[in-house]
N, C-alpha and C positions, 0 to 999 in steps of 0.2 A: 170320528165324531167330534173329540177334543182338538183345536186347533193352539199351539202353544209356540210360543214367539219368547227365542229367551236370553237374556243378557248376563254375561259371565260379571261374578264381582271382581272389586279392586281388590277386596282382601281376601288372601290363601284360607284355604278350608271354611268358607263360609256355608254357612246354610241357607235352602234355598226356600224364597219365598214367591210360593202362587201368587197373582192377585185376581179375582174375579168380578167380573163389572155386572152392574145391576140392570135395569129396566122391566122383567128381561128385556132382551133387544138392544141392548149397547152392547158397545164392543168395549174391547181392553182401550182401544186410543182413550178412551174419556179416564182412564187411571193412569197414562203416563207420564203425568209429571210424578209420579212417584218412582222415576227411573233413578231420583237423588239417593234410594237407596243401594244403587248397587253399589252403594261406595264400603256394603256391610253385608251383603244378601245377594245370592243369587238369586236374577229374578227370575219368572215364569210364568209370561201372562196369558191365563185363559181366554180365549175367544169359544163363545158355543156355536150352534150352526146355523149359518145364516148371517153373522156377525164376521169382519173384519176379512174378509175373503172367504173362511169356512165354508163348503158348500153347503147348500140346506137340501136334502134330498127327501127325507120326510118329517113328519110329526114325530116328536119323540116326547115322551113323559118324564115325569119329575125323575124320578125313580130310576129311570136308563139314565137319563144326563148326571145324574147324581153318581151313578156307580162309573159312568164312563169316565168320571173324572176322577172319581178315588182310586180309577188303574192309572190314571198317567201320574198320580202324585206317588201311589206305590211305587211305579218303576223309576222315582229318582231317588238314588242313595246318599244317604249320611241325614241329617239334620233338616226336616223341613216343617215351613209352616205355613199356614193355607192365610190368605185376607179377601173377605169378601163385603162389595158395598153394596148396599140396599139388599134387595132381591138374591145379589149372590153371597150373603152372611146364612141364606138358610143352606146353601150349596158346602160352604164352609162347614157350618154345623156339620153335613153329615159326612164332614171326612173328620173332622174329629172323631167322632161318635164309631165311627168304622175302624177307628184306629193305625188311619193311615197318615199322621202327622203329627204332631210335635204341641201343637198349639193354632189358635185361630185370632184373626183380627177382626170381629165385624163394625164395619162402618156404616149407622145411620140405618141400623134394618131393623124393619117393624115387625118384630116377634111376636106381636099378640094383635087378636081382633081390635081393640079399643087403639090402637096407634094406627090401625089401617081406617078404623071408622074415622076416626080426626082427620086423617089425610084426606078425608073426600072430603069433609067440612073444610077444611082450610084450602082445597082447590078453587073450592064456590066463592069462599072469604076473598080471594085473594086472584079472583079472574078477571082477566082484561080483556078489550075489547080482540085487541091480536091474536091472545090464548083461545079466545070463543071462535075467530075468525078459523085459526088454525086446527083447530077441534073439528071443527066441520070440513073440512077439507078432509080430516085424516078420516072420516067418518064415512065418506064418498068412496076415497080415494084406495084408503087401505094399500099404500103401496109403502115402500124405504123413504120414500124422500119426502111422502104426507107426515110418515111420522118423526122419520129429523125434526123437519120442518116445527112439529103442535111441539116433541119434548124442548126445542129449545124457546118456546115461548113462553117457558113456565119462571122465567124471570127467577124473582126475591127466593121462590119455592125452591128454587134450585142453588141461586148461586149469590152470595155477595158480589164478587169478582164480574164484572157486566162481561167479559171479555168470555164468561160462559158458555154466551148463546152461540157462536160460533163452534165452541169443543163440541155443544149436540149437531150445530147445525149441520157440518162437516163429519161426524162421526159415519162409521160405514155400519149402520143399525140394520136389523133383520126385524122387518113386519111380521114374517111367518113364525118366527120366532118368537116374539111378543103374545101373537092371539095365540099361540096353542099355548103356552104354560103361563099366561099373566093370571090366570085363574089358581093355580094350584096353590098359592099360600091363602086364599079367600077363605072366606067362613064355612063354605060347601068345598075347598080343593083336599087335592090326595094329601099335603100335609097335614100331621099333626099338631099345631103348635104347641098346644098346652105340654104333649110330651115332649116334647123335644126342648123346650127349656127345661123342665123336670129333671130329661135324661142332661142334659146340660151341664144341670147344676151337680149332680151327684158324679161329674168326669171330675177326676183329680187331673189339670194339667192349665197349662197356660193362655187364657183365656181375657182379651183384650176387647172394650168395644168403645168405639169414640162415636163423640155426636157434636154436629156445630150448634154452638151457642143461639146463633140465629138463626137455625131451621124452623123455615115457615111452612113446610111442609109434615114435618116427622118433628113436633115437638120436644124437647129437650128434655123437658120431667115427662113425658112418656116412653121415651129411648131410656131415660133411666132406672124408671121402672121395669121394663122388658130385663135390660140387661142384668136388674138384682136376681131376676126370676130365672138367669139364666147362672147364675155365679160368677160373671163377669169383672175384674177389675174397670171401673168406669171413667173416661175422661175426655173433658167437655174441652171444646175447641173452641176461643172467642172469635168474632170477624170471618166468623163460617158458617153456609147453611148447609143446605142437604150434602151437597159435593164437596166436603171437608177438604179428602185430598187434593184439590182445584183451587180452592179458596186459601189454603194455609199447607199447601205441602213440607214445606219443612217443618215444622210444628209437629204435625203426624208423622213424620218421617222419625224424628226425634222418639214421641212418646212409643212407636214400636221399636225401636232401636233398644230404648229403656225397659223396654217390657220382655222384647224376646232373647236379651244378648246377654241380660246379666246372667 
């Protein structure tokens, strides 16, 4: 079910680091320019199914993908720790929580209902004629390349770095994968969230979350918010929106370097 694509560090006895990509419906390609860490970190990038060749054979729930994945982080030994952007920092969360790693990175993930309601207000803010264009396409269409196509028109929402729309546009996304679990962190999905920061805050362990400065989509005082409520160590990334690790990879590369290695 887990598809895992993995690059050996430069340096002896590292620990290894997941990264898991958001949407849902992206793949890992839209995190690898964080491959700058293998210079410290064994990497280990999740794909779910449906995403980046993974086959999609059926529907799966929060709950099966979440634990399919806390087996493949269990069976790698020594030192690991989980990074998830957007959508995949709740994936993250529940391998913390399971006790099956070391520590977590979440990037830019809207832990509370009030940071996902802004997010639909700042879609509308901040829509253009191509976003609207591409929304109905994806609306008809409901296929991988309708929805490449609408995520990489979400421009400023997404990225400083204009060279953005190309990483969605090109990315190998799962449609099927997107409608069945885009629902499950909503107001009505099988997550929990008010627990799960709760349970969050009361884990004794290493707990890292970054937010760009200029997310026009996931606000920056409400990513900070989320993350006090989670016990996070918090740090804001300037000259970056939603896709931090896109927009300022070394930057992020650094502040997990600084957070997981001391």
């Amino acid at each position: 079910m887990i598809k895992l694509t993995n690059i050996s560090s430069k340096s002896k006895n590292a620990p290894t680091l997941f990264l898991i990509a958001g949407g849902p419906g992206l793949s890992s390609i839209t995190l690898r320019s964080m491959d700058v860490l293998a210079r410290s970190f064994n990497l280990a990038y999740v794909d779910m199914p449906g995403t980046n060749g993974n086959p999609y054979t059926k529907d799966h729930s929060h709950q099966e993908l979440s634990e399919a994945l806390q087996l493949a982080v269990k069976q790698v030994a020594g030192k690991k720790f989980v990074l998830g952007h957007s959508y995949g920092g709740f994936l993250a969360a529940d391998c913390l929580l399971a006790g099956v790693c070391d520590g977590i990175v979440c990037v830019a993930t809207p832990f509370s209902d009030e940071s996902l309601n802004d997010a639909s207000k700042n879609y509308e803010t901040h829509m253009t004629d191509a976003l609207v264009a591409a929304g109905n396409e994806w609306g008809k269409k409901k296929d991988d390349r309708a929805l490449a196509r609408w995520l990489s028109e979400y421009g400023k929402l997404y990225f400083c770095n204009p060279d953005g729309k190309n990483l969605i546009l090109n990315d190998k996304v799962s449609a099927k994968y997107f409608i069945a679990n885009r629902g499950d962190i909503g107001p009505t999905g099988s997550v929990d969230k008010v627990a799960l920061l709760r349970n969050l805050s009361a884990y004794k362990c290493v707990r890292l979350f970054i937010a760009g400065a200029e997310d026009k989509l996931l606000p920056e005082k409400l990513l900070k918010e989320d993350s006090n409520r989670g016990g996070f160590d918090f740090a804001s990334v300037k000259d970056a929106s939603h896709f931090v690790t896109f927009d300022q990879p070394e930057i992020v590369a650094r502040l997990i370097e600084d957070k997981l290695l001391r």
